[in-house]
N, C-alpha and C positions, 0 to 999 in steps of 0.2 A: 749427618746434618742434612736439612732441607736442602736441594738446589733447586733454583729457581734459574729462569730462563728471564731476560729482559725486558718481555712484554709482562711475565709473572711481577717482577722487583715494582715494574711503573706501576699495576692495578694494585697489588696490595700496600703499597706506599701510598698512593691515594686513599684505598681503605682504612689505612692507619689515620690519615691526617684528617679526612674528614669527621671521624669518629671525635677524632679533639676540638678540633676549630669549630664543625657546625653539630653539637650535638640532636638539634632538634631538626634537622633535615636526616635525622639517622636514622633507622638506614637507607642506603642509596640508591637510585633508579639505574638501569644501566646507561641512560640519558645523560644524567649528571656524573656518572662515574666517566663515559666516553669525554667528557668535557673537562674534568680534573685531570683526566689522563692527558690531554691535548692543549693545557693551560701553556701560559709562554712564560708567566713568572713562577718563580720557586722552582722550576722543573731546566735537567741537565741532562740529559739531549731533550731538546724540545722535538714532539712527537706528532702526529697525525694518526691516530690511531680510528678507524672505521668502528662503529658498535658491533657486529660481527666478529672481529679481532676481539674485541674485550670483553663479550659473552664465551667466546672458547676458551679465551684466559681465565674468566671467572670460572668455568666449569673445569678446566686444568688445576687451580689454587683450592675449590673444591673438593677434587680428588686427595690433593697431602694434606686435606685441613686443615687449610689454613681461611678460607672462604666460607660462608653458608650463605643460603636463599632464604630468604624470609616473606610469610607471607604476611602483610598488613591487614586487618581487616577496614574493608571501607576503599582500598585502595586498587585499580584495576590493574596494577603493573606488578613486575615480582621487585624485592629490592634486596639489595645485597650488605652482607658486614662481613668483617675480618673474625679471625678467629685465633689469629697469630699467638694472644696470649696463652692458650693453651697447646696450639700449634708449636712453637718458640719455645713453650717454659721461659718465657721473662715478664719481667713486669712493665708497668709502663710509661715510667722513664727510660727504659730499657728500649722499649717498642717507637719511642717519640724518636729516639737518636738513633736507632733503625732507619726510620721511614726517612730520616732527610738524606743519610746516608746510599739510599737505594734510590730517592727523587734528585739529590743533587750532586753526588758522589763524593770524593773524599775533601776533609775538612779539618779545620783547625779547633784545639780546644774552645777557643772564640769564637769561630766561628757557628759553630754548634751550639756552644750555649745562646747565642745571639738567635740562632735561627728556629732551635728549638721551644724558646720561649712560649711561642707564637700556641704552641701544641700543650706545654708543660716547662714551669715553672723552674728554673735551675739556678738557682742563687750565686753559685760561685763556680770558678771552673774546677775547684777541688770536686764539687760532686760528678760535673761530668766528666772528669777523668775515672773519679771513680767507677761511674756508668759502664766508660769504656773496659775498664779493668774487669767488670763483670763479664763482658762481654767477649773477652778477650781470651780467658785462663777458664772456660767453661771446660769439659771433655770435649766439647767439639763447640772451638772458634767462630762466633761472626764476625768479629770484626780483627784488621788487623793494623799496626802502627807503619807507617808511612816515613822518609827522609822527607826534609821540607822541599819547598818544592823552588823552582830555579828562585834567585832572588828574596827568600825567604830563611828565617832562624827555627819559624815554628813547625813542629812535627805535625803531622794528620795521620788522618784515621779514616781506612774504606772499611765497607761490608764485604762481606765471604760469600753473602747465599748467591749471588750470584759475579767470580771474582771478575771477569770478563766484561761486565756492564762500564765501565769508564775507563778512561786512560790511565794509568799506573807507572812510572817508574820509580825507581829506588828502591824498591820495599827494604824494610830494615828490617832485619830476621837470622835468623841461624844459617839460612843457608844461602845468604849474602856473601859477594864477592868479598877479596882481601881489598879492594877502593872504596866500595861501599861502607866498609868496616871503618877506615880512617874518615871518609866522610860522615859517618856518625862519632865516630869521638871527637873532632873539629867540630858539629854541630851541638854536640853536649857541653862543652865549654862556656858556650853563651844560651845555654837552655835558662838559666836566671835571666839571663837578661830577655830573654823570649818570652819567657813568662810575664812577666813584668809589663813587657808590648801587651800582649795579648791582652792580661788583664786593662789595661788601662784604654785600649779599641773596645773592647766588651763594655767597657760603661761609658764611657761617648757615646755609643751607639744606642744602649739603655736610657740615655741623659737624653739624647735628640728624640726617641720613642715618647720619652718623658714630655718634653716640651711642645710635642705634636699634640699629645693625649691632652695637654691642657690648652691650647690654643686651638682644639676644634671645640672643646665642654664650655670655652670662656661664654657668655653672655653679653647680648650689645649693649650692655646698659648705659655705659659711656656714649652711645651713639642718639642714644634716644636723651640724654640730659643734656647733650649740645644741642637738639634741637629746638627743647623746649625754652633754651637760654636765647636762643639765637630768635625766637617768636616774642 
């Protein structure tokens, strides 16, 4: 399996996400790639990263192809894309719950479908579990399952390619302690009921997305008929 180093996980997580969100800014300057990488929202450790730093990154990511240089015609600057999907062998649901995985670190089935949306589309948390499942039981693992975390019922899920990039305890695995073992079978007792949470945060949160999207498209036109009533 790929290893990736930290500053690798931040540049090509960016590469992934801007590929989905902004397709027609694609692909990227190292200007606007330094500035994704350095964003305060959606990003877990928030960075400072120099364009020097994320040019040697891109020419490191490069090297395992997972990155290429593109040249635009018409364009003065060089600009960069990911290449992960053939880099990975995954597809790109695969590649979307990646990149938040590598930008935000480990998550909940809710949470990931919530945040993956933004990138690619996931109807229910059955598909991205299933995602992860993909992801999981390959010959060689990206991702791996998580005990919930202090306060919490629901399981998460880090990336591999780089395992060191966020904080971690618990892992839930084979070569987990005999505590860690009863603490996953006390946490699988109310995995229904976890689920249950998760989904029903997943669509409050979809419903409030919802209610935003149509209270920015809404129209003044009630504002303009008071006026004309009111003259």
């Amino acid at each position: 399996m790929v290893a990736l180093s930290p500053q690798e996980c931040r540049v090509l997580g960016v590469l992934l996400e801007k590929a989905f969100t902004t397709p027609a800014q694609y692909p990227i300057s190292l200007n606007g790639l330094t500035t994704g990488c350095n964003q305060k929202s959606n990003r877990e450790p928030v960075v400072s990263y120099e364009e020097i730093e994320v040019s040697d990154t891109i020419n490191s990511l490069r090297g395992k192809g997972l990155a290429l240089v593109v040249d635009t015609v018409g364009s003065r600057v060089a600009k960069f894309k990911h290449n992960a999907r053939e880099g990975l062998g995954v597809g790109s649901n695969e590649l979307a719950v990646l990149a938040e995985l590598m930008m935000r670190g480990p998550q909940t089935l809710g949470e990931l479908r919530t945040r993956c949306s933004r990138m690619r589309p996931l109807e229910s948390l059955d598909i991205v579990r299933n995602i992860l499942a993909e992801l999981m039981e390959g010959d060689e693992p990206m991702v791996r399952r998580l005990s919930p975390a202090p306060g919490s019922r629901a399981e998460r899920y880090a990336q591999l390619l780089c395992p060191d990039l966020h904080p971690i305890d618990q892992v839930v695995g084979p070569e987990d302690s005999s505590s860690s073992s009863v603490t996953q079978a006390v946490a699988s007792q109310d995995s229904d009921l976890a689920q249950r949470v998760e989904q029903l945060e997943s669509e409050v949160a979809e419903l409030k997305n919802m209610v935003h999207r149509l209270a920015m498209n809404a129209t003044p036109s009630g504002v303009g008929a008071s006026s004309g009533d009111a003259r």
